[in-house]
C-alpha positions in Angstrom: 17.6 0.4 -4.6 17.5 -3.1 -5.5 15.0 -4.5 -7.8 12.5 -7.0 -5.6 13.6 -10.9 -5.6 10.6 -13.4 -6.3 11.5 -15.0 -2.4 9.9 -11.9 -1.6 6.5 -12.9 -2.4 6.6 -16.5 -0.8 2.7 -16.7 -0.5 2.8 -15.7 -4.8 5.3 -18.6 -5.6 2.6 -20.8 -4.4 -0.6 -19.1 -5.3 1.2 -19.1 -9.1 2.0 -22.5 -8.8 -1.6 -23.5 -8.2 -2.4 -21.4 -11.4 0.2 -23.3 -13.1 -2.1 -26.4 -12.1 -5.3 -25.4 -13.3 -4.2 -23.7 -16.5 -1.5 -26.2 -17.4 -1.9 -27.7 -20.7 -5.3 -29.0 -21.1 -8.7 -28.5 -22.6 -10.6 -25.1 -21.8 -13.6 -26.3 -19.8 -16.3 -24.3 -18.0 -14.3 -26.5 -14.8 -11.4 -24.6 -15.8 -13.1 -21.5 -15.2 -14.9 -22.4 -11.9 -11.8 -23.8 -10.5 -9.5 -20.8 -11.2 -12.2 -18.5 -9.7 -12.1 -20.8 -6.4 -8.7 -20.4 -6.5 -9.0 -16.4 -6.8 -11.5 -15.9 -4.3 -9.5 -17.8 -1.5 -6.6 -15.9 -2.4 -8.8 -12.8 -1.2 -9.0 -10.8 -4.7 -12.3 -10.4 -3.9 -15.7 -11.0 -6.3 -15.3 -8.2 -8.5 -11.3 -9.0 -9.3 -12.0 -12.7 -9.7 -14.9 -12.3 -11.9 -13.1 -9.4 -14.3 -10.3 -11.9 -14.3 -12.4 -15.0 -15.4 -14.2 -13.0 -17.6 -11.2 -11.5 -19.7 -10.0 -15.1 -19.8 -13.1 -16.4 -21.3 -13.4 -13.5 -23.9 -9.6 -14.3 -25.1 -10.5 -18.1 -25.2 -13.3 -17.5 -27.3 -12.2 -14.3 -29.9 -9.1 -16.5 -30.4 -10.7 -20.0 -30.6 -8.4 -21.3 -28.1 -8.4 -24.9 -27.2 -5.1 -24.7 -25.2 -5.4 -23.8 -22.0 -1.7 -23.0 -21.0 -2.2 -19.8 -23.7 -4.6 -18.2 -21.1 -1.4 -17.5 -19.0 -0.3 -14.2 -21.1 -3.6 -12.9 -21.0 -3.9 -13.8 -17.1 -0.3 -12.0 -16.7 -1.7 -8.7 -18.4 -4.9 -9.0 -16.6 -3.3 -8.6 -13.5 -1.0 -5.6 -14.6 -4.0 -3.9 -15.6 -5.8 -4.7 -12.3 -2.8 -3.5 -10.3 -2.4 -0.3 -12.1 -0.1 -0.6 -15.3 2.7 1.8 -14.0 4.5 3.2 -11.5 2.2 5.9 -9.4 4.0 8.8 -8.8 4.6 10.5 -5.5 2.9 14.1 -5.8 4.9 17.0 -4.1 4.1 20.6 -3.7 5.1 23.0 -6.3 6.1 26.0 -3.1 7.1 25.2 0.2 6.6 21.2 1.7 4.8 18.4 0.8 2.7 17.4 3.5 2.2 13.3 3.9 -0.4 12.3 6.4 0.1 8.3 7.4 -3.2 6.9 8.4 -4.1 3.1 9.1 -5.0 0.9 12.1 -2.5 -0.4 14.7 -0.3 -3.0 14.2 -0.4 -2.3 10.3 3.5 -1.1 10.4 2.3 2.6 10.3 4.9 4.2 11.9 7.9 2.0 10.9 6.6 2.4 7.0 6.5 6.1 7.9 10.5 6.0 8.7 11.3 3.6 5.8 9.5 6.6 4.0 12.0 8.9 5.6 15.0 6.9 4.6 14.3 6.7 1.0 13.3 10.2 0.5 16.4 11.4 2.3 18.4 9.2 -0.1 17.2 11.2 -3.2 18.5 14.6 -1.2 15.0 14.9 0.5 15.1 17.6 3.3 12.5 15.4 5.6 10.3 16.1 8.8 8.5 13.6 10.9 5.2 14.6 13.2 4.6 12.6 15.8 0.7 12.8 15.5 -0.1 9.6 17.1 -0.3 11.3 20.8 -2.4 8.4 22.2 0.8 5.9 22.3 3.8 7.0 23.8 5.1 3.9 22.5 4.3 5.5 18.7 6.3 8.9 19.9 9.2 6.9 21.2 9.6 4.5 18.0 9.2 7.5 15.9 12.0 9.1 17.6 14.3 6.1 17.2 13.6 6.1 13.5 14.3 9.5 13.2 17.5 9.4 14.8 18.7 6.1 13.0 17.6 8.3 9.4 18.9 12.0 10.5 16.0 13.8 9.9 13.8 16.1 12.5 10.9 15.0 14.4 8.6 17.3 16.1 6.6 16.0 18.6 3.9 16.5 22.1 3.6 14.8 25.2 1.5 11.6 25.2 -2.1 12.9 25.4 -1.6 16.3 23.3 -3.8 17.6 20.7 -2.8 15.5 17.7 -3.9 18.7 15.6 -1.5 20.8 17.2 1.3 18.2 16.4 0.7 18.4 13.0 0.5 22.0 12.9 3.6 22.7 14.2 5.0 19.9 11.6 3.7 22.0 9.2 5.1 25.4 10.3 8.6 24.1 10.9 9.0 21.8 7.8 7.8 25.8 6.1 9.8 27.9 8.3 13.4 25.0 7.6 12.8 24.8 4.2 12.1 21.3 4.3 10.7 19.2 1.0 8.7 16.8 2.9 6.7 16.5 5.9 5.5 13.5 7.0 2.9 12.8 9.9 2.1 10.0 11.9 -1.4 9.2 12.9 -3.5 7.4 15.4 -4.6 4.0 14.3 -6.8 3.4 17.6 -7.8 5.9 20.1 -8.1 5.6 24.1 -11.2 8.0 23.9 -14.6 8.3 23.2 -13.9 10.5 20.0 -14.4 8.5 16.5 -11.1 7.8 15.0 -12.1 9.0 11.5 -13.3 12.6 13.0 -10.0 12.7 14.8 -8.2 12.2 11.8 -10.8 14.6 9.6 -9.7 17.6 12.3 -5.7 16.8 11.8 -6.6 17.6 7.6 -8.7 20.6 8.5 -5.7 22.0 10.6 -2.8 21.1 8.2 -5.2 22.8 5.2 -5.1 26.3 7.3 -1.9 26.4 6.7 -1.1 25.1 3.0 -4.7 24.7 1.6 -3.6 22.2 -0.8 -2.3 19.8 1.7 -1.9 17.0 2.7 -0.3 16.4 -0.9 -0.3 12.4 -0.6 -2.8 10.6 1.9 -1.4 7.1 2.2 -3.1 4.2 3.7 -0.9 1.7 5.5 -2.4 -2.1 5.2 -1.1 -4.7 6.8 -0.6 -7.7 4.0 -1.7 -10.4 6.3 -5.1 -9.3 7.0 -6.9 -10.3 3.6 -10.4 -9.1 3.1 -9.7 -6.8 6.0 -7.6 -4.7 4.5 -10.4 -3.9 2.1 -12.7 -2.9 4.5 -10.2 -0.5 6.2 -9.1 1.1 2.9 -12.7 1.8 2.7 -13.3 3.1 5.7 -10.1 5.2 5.6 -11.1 6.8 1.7 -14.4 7.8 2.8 -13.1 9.5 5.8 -9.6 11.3 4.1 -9.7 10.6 0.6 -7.1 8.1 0.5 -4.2 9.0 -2.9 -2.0 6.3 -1.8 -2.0 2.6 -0.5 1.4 0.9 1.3 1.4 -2.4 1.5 3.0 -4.5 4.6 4.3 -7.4 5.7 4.4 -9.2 1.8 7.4 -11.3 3.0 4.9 -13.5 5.1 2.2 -15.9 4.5 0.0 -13.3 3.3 -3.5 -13.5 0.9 -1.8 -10.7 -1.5 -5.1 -11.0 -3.2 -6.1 -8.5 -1.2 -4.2 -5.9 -3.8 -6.2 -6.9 -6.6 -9.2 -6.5 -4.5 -8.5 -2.9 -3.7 -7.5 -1.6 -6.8 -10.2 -3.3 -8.8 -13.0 -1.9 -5.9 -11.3 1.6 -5.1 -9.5 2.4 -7.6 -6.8 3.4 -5.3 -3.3 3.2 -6.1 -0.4 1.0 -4.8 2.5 2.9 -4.4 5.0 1.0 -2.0 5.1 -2.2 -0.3 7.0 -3.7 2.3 8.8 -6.8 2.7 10.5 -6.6 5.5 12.0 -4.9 9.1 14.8 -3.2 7.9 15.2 -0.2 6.3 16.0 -1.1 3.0 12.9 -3.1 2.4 10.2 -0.7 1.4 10.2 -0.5 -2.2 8.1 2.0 -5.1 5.5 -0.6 -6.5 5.9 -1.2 -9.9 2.6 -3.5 -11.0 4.6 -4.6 -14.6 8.1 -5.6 -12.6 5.8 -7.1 -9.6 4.1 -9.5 -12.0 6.5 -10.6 -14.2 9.3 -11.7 -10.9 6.0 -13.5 -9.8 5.5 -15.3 -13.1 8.9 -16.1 -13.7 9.1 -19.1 -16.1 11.1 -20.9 -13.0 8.0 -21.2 -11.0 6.2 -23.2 -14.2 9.1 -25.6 -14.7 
């Protein structure tokens, strides 16, 4: 899989280049730091990210004496691998039989679609790979799940529109075990056309996959959609409390997005990132890597 191009991040290029601004080489001021954490906050990191972030700053500015302030951008480039995770979060998979995936997030976050780029790139390390069609309350969610399991080659089970979303993933489960598949993954409802709280809906899918493999679901990850800002962090909250969230995909990065939004959740949930999403096609959902993510972004080309 190719490694991620800094056009990706369009909205980075120029949230780095305002960085570049403020920390470009110049006294450090009290301004500096006020400035900076303007900066942070309208970017959507959130208090508690822009705050560690100034505050890290500060304390290498002042155990190291600094007086120039374009040496604060090393320090600002570790800060954020360190807010974003420091390495690569692995996928967990079951030790016998399938690992079970439950997707989860609202509508319009690129759920289902992320859930067949998911399903393309496991296939392409030898993955035997199911698809649930959980989401019974759009027929439109059934239907694109089918085309994306026909454009992969892998299996999708699915109900009418209206079924018991429990029951989908329940026979998910019992195929994926009975075909000897490695992973089954399950679409969810991001919005439903009832009276019934989504987060107990989704609560009742867990409590039937765990009757059949008590350990599952194995990864629980949380589709956010990039563009949203401080709304994604509410959702991921929302969505932890209610799941127990492992996992966090990010959308929709190739856009005009507030990525800040990343730092935000890592630094306040302590969840990790563990793909993101750049694009429509299949080939552009990627494993996040926080190191290789920052350093494209801070390429010396964008400080030139």
């Amino acid at each position: 899989m190719k490694k991620p191009k800094i056009s990706w991040m369009k909205w980075m290029s120029n949230f780095f280049s305002q960085v570049k601004d403020i920390l470009r080489k110049g006294d450090i001021t009290d301004a500096l730091f006020e400035n900076l954490e303007e900066l942070l906050l309208q970017a959507d990191t959130g208090t508690a990210a822009a705050e560690y972030l100034v505050a890290q700053l500060k304390k290498e500015a002042s155990e190291k004496r600094l007086k120039d302030s374009w040496k604060l951008m090393d320090c600002f480039k570790e800060q954020l691998v360190i807010l974003l995770g420091e390495t690569i979060s692995p996928v967990h998979f079951a030790v016998n039989g399938p690992a079970i995936f439950l997707m989860v997030g609202v509508n319009g976050s690129g759920k289902t679609t992320t859930l067949g780029k998911l399903a393309a790139y496991f296939k392409s390390q030898g993955k035997k790979v199911f698809l649930g069609a959980a989401d019974t309350f759009r027929a439109a969610a059934i239907d694109q799940l089918e085309v994306w399991a026909h454009q992969v080659g892998v299996e999708v089970i699915k109900h009418k529109e209206g079924a018991d979303p429990g029951a989908v993933a329940y026979d998910t489960v019992k195929a994926a075990a009975a075909r000897h598949a490695d992973i089954a993954m399950i679409d969810t409802a991001g919005r439903l056309h009832t009276k019934t709280s989504l987060m107990e809906e989704l609560k009742k899918v867990k409590k039937v996959i765990q009757k059949e493999i008590p350990l599952a679901p194995h990864e629980v990850f949380l589709v956010l959609d990039a563009t949203t800002g401080q709304n994604a962090l509410n959702q991921a909250k929302m969505f932890k409390e209610a799941v127990g969230v492992t996992g966090i995909i990010v959308t929709k990065l190739d856009g005009t997005a507030k990525g800040g939004a990343l730092l935000a959740i890592r630094q306040e949930l302590n969840v990790p990132i563990k793909f993101i999403g750049v694009g429509e096609k299949v080939e552009t959902l990627h494993p996040f890597n926080p190191s290789s993510f920052v350093e494209s972004l801070l390429n010396p080309q964008l400080f030139q």
